[in-house]
C-alpha positions in Angstrom: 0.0 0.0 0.0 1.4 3.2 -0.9 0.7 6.2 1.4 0.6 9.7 1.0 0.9 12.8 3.7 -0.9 16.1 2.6 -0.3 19.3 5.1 -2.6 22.0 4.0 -2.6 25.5 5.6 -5.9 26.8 6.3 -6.5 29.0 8.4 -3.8 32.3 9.6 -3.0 29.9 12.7 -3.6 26.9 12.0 -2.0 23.5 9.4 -3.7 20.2 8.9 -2.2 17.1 8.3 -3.0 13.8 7.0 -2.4 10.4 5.9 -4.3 8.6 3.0 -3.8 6.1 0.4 -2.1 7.6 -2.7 -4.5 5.8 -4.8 -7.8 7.7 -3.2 -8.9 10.9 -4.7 -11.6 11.6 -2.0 -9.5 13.0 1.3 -12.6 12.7 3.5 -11.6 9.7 5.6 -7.8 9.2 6.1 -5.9 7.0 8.2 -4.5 9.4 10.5 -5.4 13.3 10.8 -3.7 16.2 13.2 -4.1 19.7 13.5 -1.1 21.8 14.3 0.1 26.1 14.8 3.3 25.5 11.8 3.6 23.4 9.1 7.0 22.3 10.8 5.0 20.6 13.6 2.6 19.0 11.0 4.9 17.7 8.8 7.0 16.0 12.1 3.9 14.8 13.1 3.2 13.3 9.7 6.4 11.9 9.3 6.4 10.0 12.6 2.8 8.6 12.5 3.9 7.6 9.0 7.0 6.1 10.2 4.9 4.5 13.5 2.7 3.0 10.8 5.4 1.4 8.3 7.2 -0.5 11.7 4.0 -1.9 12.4 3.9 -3.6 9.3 0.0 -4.2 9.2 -2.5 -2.2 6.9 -4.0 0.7 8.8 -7.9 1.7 9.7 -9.4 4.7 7.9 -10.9 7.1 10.8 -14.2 5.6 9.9 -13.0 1.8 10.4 -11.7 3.1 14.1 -15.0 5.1 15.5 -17.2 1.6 14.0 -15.0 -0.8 15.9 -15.3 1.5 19.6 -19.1 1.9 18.9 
């Protein structure tokens, strides 16, 4: 599986970050989402969850697999 992270600036204070599959064109339910004050602190945070994610060597839950397997 090939992941992607996309850091998007939008608001004066405020960068999002995510992880999704490279393949899906629909960014509405990644595997992993943060909200940070720089882009330096969401791309670090992207690049570790991405790395945490690799090491575990299993295929991650979208954020809508997750909240369906608490409920």
């Amino acid at each position: 599986m090939k992941l992607k992270v996309r850091v998007v600036h939008y608001r004066p204070d405020c960068w999002y970050a995510d992880i999704d599959d490279a393949e899906d064109r629909q960014p509405d339910d990644p595997f992993w989402y943060a909200d940070c004050r720089t882009q330096a602190e969401a791309i670090s945070l992207a690049c570790t969850q991405l790395a945490a994610l690799e090491s575990a060597g299993t295929i991650p839950c979208r954020l809508s697999e997750a909240h369906a397997q608490v409920a």
